[in-house]
N, C-alpha and C positions, 0 to 999 in steps of 0.2 A: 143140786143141779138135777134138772131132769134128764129121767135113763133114757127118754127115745132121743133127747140131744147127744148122750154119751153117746148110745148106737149109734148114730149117724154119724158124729164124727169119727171113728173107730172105721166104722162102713167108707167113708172118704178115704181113712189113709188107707186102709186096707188095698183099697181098686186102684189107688194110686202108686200103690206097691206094684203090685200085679200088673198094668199098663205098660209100669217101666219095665219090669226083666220081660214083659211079652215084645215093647218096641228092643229094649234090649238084643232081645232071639232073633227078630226081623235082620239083624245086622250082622248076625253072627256069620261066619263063615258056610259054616252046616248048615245054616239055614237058607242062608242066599243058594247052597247048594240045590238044596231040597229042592226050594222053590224054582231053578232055574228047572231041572228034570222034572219034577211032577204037575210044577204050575201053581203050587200051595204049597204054604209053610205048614211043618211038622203041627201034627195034632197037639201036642202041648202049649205051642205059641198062640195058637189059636184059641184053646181053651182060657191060656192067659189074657191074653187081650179081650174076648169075650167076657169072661167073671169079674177083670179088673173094669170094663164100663159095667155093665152091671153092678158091682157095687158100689159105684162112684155116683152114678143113678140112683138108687135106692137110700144111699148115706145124704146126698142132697138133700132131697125130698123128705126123710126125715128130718133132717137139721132144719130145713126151710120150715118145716109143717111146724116142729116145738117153736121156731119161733116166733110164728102167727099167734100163738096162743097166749 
């Protein structure tokens, strides 16, 4: 099997990891807290939700690209 298909699937679940405990946080109690007082969710949620598309992006695009080839 080719490794940039490994990487990219690897890279999908990974961001679809991350996505989840980041919309997870969104619900959380503490977070709806946060966000009602400051306006924005806790810098981790954010970083989660951020790096989880991010690599869900990047895991695509490899997987799609190995399998043009």
């Amino acid at each position: 099997m080719n490794p940039q298909l490994l990487v990219g699937i690897a890279l999908v679940a990974a961001g679809a990891v991350l996505v989840g405990f980041g919309l997870n946080a969104t619900e959380a109690p503490l977070g709806q807290l946060s966000e009602a007082l400051t306006g924005s969710y806790p810098d981790r949620t954010i970083w989660q939700l951020a790096g989880g598309a991010a690599a869900l992006c990047v895991g695509i695009l490899l997987t799609a690209r190995s399998r043009m080839r």
